[in-house]
C-alpha positions as CSV (number, residue, x, y, z in Angstrom):
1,X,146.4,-9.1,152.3
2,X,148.2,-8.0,155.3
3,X,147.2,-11.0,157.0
4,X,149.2,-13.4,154.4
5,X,152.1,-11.4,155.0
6,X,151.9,-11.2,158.6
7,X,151.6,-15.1,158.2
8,X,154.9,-15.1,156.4
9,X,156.3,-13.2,158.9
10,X,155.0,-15.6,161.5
11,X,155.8,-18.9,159.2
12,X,159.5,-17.0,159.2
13,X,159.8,-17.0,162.7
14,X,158.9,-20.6,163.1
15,X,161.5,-21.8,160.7
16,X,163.8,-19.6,162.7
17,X,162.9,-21.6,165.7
18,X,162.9,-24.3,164.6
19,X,166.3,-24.3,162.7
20,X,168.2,-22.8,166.0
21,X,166.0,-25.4,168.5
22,X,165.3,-22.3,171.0
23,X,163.7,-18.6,170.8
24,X,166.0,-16.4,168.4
25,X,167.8,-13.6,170.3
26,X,167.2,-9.4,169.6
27,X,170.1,-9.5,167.2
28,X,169.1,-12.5,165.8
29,X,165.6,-11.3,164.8
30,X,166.8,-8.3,163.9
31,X,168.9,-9.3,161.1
32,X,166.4,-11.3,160.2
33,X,164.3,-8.0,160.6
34,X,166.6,-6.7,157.8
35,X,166.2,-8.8,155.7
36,X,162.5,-9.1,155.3
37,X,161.5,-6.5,152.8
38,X,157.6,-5.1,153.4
39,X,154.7,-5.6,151.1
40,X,152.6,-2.8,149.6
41,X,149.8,-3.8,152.2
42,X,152.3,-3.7,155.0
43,X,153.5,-0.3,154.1
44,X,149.7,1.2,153.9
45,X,149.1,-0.4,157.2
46,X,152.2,1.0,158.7
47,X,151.3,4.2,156.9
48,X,147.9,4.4,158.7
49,X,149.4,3.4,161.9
50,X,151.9,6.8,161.9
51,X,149.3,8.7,160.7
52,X,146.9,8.1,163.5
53,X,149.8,7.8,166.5
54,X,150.4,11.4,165.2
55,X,146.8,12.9,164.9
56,X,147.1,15.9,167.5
57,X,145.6,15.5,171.2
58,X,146.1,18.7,172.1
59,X,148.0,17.8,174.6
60,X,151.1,18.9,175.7
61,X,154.4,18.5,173.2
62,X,158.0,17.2,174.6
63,X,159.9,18.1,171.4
């Protein structure tokens, strides 16, 4: 599932480029960021993804 709405993310995108004729800018994308509201399987994917970049190394902390 997460693949279909990666696709939609990427089928976004195109129309994007395609619409302005040239690569979108930072702001551009990210108001188009804000706009696009997340799936349920993007949110579990993103949920996993925080979960593991915060699994302890035991390494030192900066904060």
């Amino acid at each position: 599932m997460a693949e279909k709405s990666l696709a939609s993310w990427v089928q976004r995108l195109a129309g994007v480029r395609k619409t302005l004729g040239r690569e979108p800018t930072l702001a551009e994308l990210l108001r188009l960021c804000s706009m696009h509201k997340m799936s349920e399987a993007e949110v579990q994917t993103q949920a996993k993804s925080w979960a593991r970049a915060n699994i302890s190394t035991d390494g030192p902390r900066f904060d």
